[in-house]
N, C-alpha and C positions, 0 to 999 in steps of 0.2 A: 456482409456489412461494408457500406463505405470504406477506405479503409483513412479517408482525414474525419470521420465520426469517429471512428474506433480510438484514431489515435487522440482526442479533443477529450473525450470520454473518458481516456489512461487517464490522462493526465491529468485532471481533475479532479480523480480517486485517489491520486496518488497524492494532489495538494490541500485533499482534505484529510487527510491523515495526521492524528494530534488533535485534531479539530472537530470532526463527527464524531459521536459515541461508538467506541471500539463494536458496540452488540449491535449495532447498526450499517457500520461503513464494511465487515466482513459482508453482510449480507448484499450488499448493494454491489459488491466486487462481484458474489458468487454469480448474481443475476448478469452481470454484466458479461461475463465469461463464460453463461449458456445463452448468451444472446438474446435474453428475456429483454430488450430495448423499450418496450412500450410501458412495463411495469417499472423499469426505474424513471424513467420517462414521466410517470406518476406519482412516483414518491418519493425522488430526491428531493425536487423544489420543496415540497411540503419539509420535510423530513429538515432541510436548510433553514426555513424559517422560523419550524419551532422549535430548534436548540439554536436560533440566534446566532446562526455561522452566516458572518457576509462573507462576501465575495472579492474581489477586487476586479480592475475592468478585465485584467486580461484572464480572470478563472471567471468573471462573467462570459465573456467570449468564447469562453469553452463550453459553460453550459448550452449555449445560447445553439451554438456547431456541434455540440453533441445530441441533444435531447429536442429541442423543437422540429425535428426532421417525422419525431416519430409521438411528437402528438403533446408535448410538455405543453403546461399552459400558460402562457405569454403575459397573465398579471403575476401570478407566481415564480415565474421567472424574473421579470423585471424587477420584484420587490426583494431579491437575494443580494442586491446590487447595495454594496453599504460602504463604512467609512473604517468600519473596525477590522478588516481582514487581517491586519499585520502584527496582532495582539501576543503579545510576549507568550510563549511556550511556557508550559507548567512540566514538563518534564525534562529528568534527565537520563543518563545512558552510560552503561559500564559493560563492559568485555567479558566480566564473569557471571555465571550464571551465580543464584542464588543456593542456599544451603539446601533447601528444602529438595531441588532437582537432585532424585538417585545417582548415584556412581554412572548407573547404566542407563543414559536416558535415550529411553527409545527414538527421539526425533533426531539426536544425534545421530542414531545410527542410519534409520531409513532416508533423510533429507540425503545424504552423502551418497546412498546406496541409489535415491531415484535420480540426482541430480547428474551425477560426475561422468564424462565425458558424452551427455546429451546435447546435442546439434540444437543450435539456436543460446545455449545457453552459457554466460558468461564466467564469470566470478561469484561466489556466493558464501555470506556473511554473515555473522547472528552479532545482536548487541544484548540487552537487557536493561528497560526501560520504567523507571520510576517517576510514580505522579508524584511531585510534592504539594500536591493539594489534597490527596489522600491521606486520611486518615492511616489505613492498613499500610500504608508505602510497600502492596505487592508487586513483586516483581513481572513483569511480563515478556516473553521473547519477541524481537521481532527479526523476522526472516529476511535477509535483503540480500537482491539476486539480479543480478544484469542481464537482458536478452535481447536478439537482435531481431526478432518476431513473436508471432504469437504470444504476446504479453498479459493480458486480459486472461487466455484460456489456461495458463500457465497457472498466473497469481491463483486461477479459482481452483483447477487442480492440486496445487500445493493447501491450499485453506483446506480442501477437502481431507488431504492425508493426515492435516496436523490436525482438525476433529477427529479423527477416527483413532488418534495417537493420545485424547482427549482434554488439547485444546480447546473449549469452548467459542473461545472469539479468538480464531489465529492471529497473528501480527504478520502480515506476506506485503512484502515490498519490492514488484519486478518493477525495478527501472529500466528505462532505454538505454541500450549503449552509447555513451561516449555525448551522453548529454548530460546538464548541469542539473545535480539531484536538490530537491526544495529542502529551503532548510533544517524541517523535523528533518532530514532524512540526513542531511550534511552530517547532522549533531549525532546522528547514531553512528551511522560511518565510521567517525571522527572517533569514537571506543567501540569498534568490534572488532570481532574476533572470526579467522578464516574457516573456512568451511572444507569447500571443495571447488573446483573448477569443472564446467563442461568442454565441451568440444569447443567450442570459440576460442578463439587466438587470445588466451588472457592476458596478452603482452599488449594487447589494444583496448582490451574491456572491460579493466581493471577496477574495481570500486574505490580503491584506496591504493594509491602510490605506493609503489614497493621502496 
């Protein structure tokens, strides 16, 4: 894959986040990080329009560099393009996990056990993330991890471990290093809690200032 596709495509995934339905936007990662390009290429546009997520010009521009290369279709594309992108967040974000998580939570253990001193990989962080538009106000984890490559195949490998650990719709947030993370992501940041570190210099990669 290209690799200014790949990286137009990150990051588009990553600024819909908060914003496309969690049972949707996993899937559209997993695709994206077995390099299914044509199939999301098909169903994101659609996917954008009918839960009413615009765009703004510059995550239009990423659609536009990510997905028209391999076949999007250019009225559907154009019509994502809208005025509401910057719409106040419905969620919010705390450090501790909820009561319901066992003493012994399995994603604890294995994230730390896959992650910690793996090449390419930065600082890595958990929040715990509340709709307050929900009803249930269930808690959700979301994973946030810094990497200085393969990010895509990363994000979908990690969603893969946290279903099979039985996360339904994981919460996986590989950012790029030593770039400026989108606001959903600021605001988790901003209450989490440390994980583990990879092989990357975390004195350079760090998600949250020591």
């Amino acid at each position: 894959m290209d690799p200014d596709v790949e990286e137009a495509s990150h990051e588009l995934l990553l600024r819909l986040a908060g914003r496309m339905p969690d049972r949707m936007l996993w899937r559209f990662r997993d695709w994206f990080g077995e390099g299914a390009m044509a199939t999301l290429a098909r169903t994101l546009p659609k996917a954008l329009l009918k839960h009413r997520v615009d765009l703004d010009q510059s995550e239009y521009r990423l659609l536009v560099a990510g997905l028209i290369p391999y076949g999007a279709d250019w009225h559907e594309v154009s019509s994502t393009l809208g005025v509401d992108a910057s719409a106040e967040s419905r969620y919010t974000f705390t450090p501790e996990a909820p009561e319901r998580v066992n003493t012994v939570d399995s994603v604890s253990v294995v994230v730390p056990a896959t992650l910690r001193g793996r090449p390419d990989v930065g600082e890595v962080r958990e929040s715990w993330r509340y709709d307050h538009e929900s009803a249930d106000r269930e808690a959700k984890r979301i994973l946030l991890v810094t990497a200085v490559s393969g990010l895509p195949r990363l994000a979908g490998e990690l969603q893969r471990v946290l279903r099979v650990l039985g996360e339904e719709e994981p919460g996986v947030e590989v950012l790029p290093a030593q770039a400026e993370p989108p606001p959903y992501h600021r605001a988790a940041l901003a209450t989490s809690r440390f994980v583990c570190v990879g092989a990357v210099d975390a004195g350079h990669h760090r998600l949250v200032p020591a």
